[in-house]
N, C-alpha and C positions, 0 to 999 in steps of 0.2 A: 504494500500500500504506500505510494507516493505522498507525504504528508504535506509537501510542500500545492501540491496541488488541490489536494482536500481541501488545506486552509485558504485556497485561492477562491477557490466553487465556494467556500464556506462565506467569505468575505463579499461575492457577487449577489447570495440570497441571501445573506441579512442586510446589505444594499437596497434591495427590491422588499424587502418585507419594510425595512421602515419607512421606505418608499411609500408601502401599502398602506400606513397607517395616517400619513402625510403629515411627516415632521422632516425638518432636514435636519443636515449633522452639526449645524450649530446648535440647532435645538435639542438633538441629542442630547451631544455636547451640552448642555446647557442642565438638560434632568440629569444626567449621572455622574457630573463633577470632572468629568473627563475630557481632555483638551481635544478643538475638532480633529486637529492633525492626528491623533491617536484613532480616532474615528474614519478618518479619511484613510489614514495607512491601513487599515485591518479590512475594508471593505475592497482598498484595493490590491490587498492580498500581499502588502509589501511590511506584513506586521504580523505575528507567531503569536501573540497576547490572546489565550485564553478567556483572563480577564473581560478584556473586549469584547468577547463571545457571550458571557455571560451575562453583559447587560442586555441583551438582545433577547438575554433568553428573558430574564427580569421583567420586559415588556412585553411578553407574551412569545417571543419566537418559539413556534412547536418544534421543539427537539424531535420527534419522530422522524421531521425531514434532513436532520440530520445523519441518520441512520439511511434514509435512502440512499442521500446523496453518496455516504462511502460506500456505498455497494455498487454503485456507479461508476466510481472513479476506480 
């Protein structure tokens, strides 16, 4: 399993989820204390921060589709 990839795919659908909910990443940014840039590197997969993932999960991202996705990749 290529991890480096997983957290890329991972970083593009919680891009598109908070997308979903229509906030941007300053506004993120802004509910979880977290610089946009930390925000902006993780979605563009140029950042390994777990972290990062887990506020995503905080706001609802259903972890299920994370399970899809690495069977995927």
């Amino acid at each position: 399993m290529d991890y480096k990839k997983i957290m890329a795919r991972l970083g593009r659908d919680c891009a598109d989820y908070r997308k979903s909910i229509g906030i941007t990443q300053d506004e993120f940014a802004s509910e979880t204390g977290y610089a946009q840039g930390s925000i902006s590197a993780f979605e563009r997969g140029n950042s390994q921060s777990l972290r990062v993932f887990l506020l995503y999960v905080r706001k609802g991202y259903d972890v299920d589709r994370l399970r899809d996705m690495v069977m995927e990749v």
